[in-house]
N, C-alpha and C positions, 0 to 999 in steps of 0.2 A: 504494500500500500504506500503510496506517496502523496503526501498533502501537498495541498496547494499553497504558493507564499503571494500572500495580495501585494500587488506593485503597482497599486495605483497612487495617485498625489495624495498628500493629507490631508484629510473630509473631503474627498470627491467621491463622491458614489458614482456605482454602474451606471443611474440611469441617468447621471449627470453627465458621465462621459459619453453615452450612447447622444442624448442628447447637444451635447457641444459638436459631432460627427456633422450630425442631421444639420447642425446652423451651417457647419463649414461650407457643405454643399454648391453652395450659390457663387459662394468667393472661390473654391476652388476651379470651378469651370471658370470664373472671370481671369486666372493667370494660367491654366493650362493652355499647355502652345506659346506663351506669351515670353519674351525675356524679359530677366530680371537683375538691374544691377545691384549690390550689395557692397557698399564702402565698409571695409570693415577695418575697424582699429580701437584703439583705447584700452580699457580692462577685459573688454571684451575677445579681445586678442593676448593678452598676457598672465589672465587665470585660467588657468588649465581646464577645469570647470565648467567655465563662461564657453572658453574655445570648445568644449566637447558641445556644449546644447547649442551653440552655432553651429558646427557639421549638424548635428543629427537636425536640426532647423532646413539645412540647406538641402541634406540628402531629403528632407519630407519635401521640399518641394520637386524636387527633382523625381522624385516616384509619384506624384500626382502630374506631372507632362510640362511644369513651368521647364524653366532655362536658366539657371542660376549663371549668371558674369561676377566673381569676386574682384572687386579691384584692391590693394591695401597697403598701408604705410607700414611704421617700423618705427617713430623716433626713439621710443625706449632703447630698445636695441643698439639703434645707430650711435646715439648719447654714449652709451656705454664702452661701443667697439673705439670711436673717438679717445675718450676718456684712459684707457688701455692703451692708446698708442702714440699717445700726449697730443694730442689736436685739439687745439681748442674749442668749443661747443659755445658756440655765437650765435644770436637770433637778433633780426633785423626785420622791423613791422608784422612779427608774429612768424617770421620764416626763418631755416633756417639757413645761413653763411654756408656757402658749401665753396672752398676753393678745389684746386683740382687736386691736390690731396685729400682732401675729405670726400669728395666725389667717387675716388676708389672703395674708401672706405661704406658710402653709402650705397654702392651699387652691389659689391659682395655681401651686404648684409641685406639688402631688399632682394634684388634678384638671387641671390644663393642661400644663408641661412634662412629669411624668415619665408620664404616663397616657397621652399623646398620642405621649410616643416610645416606649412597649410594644405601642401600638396597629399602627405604621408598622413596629416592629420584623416581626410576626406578619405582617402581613398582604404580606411582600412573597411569602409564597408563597401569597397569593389571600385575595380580600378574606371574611376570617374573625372577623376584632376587633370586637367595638365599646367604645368606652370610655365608662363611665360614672361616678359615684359614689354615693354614698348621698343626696348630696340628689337627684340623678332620681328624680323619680317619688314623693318621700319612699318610699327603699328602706331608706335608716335613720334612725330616729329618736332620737336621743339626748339626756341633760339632764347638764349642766356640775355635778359634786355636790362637788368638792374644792376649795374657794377657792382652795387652795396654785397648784392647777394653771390657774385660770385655764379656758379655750375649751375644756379637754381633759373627753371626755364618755362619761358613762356609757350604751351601750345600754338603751333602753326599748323599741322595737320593729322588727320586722325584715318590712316589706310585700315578699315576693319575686316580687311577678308580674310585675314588670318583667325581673327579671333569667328567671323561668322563660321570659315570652314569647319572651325572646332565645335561650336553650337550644334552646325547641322550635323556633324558626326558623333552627336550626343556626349559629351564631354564638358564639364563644368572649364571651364579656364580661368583661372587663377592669375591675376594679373599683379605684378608687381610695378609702384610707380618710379619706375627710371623709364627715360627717353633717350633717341638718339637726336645728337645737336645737327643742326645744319652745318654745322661747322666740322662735323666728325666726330664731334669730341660727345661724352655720355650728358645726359642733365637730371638734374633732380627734380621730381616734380611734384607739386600739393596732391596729395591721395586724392582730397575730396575734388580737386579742379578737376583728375585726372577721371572720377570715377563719372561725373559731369558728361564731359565731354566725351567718353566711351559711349555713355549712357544713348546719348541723342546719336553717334553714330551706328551701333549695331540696330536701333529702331526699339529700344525698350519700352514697353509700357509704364514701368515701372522703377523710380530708386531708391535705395534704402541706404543712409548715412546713420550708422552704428556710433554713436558719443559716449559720452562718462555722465552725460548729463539728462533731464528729462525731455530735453528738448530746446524751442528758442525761448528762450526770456527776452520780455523789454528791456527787464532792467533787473541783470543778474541777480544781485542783492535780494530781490524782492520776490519770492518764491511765488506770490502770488500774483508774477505776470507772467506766467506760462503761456504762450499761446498754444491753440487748438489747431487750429486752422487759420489760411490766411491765401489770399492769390496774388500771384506771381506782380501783380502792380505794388499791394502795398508791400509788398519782400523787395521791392526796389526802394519804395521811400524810407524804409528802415533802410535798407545797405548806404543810399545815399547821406542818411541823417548823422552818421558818425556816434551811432550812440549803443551799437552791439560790439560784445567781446570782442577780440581779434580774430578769438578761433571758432567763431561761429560764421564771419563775416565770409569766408572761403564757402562755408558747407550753404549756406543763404545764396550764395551766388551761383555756386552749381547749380543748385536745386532750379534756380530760375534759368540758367544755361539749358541746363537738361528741359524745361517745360516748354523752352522755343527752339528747342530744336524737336519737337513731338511727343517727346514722354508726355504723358498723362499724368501723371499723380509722383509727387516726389516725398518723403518723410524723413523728421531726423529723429533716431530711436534712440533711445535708452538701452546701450547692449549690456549692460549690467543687469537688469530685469532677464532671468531666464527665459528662453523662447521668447523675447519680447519679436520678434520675427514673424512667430506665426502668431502673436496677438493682434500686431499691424496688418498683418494680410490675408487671415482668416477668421479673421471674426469682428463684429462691429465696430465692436471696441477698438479705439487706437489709443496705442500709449506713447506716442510724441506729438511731434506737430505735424499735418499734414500742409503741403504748400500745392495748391491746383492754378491751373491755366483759369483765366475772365471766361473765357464762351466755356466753361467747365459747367455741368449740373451741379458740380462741386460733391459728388460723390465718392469721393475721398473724405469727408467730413466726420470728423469723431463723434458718436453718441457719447453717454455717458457708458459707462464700467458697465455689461453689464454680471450675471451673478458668477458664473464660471472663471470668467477673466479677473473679476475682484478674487474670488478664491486661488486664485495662482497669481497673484500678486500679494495674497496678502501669504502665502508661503513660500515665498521667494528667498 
C-alpha cells in the first residue's frame, strides 16, 4: 500500500485548483500561438528558488503552445566579475561605464556564465533552450553614442531571423544583452531597451519586465502610488516629467517602444512574487502595472485580486 502525499499550495483545495484551471481557459487560448517576450532579471534571477518557479512558469507556457523569447541582464554578476579583477564599477545616469576592458568582462559573463546557466537551468525539463546573443547572427546591431559610457550602445538594428528560425523550430531562445558594434567592436546593452526592441521585432503580443519591485510608482517613496494600469501616452508624460526612478525610466520606455512597434499589452512584474508570471497572464488578476496602446479596449486592465491569486500571494 502506498499513501498518497498532498502537494498542493497551502489552503488551496481540489476544487479551488480545478477551479483556477477552468478561469485559465480563456487566457490560455489568448497566448497560444502567440510570442512572448520575458525581460528577466533582478532576484528573480539570483535566488535559486525564484529562478526555479520562472523555468517551470516559462516551461507552462510553453506546453500550452505560447513562444516564450527570454531576453536578460547580469549586473550582479558583472559587478562582481569587475570587482575580482580590479575594474572599476562606475555608473553614469543609471548605466553602467563599460570601457573596453570591462566590455570583455561583460560579454563573458552575459553571453557565457549567466546565459549558459539559464540555458541548463530550462532545459532540464527537455532540451528547449538555446542560448544566444545579439552578436549571433548580427541579431543586434548597435553604435557606442555616449562617451560618458564608454562600450554601452545604442540600438541601430534588430535582424530577427535568427531568433524567429529558433521560434518556428520550437525552441525557447535565451537571449543575452551584448551586441555587435558597427564598428566591430562588442556593446553592452540595457536588458530592458534590448528586451523592447526584440519584442516589436519578432511581432510579440506580448512583454513581460521581471523587477524587484511591484511595479511603476509615481512617486517611489509613496507605496500608495502604485499604478495599475496606464496607456502608452500618459507613460510618455511621466518619462518626459523627470520624476520616475532611473531604473524604471529604461523599463517605461521599452514598454512604450514595444507598444509602437505592435505589441499589444506590455507589464512590469514583481519576479519576487512566485509564478507572478502566470498571475499576469493567466488569470485576471494582475500583479504589476499593465501599460496598453490608446485605440487598446484596454484589456490588459487589472481587476482586483481575485480569491485564488490572493491565496498565492498571501503564501508566497
Amino acid at each position: 500500500m502506498k499513501l498518497s502525499k498532498d502537494t498542493r499550495p497551502l489552503g488551496v483545495t481540489d476544487k479551488e485548483s480545478a477551479q483556477l484551471i477552468a478561469e485559465a481557459l480563456p487566457w490560455i487560448k489568448n497566448i497560444t500561438g502567440k510570442t512572448i517576450v520575458i525581460k528577466y532579471g533582478g532576484a528573480a534571477m539570483v535566488d535559486p528558488k525564484l529562478r526555479a518557479a520562472v523555468m517551470d512558469d516559462i516551461v507552462l507556457l510553453k506546453t500550452v503552445g505560447a513562444n516564450p523569447v527570454i531576453v536578460h541582464g547580469g549586473g550582479k554578476d558583472i559587478t562582481l566579475a569587475m570587482q575580482q579583477v580590479d575594474i572599476p564599477v562606475e555608473f553614469y545616469e543609471g548605466q553602467r561605464v563599460t570601457t573596453d576592458e570591462g566590455m570583455e568582462v561583460v560579454r563573458t559573463i552575459l553571453a557565457g556564465k549567466v546565459n549558459q546557466e539559464l540555458v541548463r537551468s530550462l532545459n532540464r525539463h527537455g532540451n528547449i533552450a538555446v542560448g544566444v546573443s545579439g552578436i549571433d547572427g548580427g541579431t543586434v546591431i548597435a553604435e557606442p553614442d555616449n562617451e560618458h559610457l564608454g562600450r554601452v550602445g545604442h540600438i541601430k538594428r534588430i535582424n530577427a531571423s535568427l531568433l524567429q528560425d529558433l521560434i518556428d523550430a520550437d525552441y525557447i531562445p535565451i537571449i543575452a544583452s551584448v551586441a555587435i558594434g558597427n564598428d566591430g567592436g562588442y556593446c553592452n546593452i540595457n536588458a530592458d531597451v534590448m528586451a523592447g526592441e526584440i519584442a516589436a521585432a519578432v511581432g510579440a503580443t506580448k512583454i513581460l519586465f521581471l523587477t524587484d519591485v511591484d511595479g511603476l510608482y509615481l512617486d517611489f517613496d509613496n507605496k500608495d502610488s502604485l499604478v495599475s494600469q496606464l496607456a502608452t501616452g500618459e507613460a510618455r508624460d511621466l518619462i518626459d516629467g523627470g520624476t520616475l526612478s532611473s531604473g524604471m525610466i529604461p523599463k517605461l520606455q521599452s514598454c512604450v517602444h514595444a507598444l509602437e512597434g505592435g505589441v499589444r499589452s506590455a507589464y512590469i512584474v514583481n519576479g519576487t512574487i512566485p509564478h507572478a508570471i502566470l498571475l499576469e497572464l493567466l488569470t485576471l488578476s494582475g500583479v504589476g502595472t499593465a501599460v496598453y496602446a490608446e485605440e487598446s479596449d484596454a484589456e490588459s486592465a487589472h481587476a482586483p485580486l481575485g480569491n485564488f491569486a490572493a491565496k498565492l500571494l498571501e503564501n508566497k
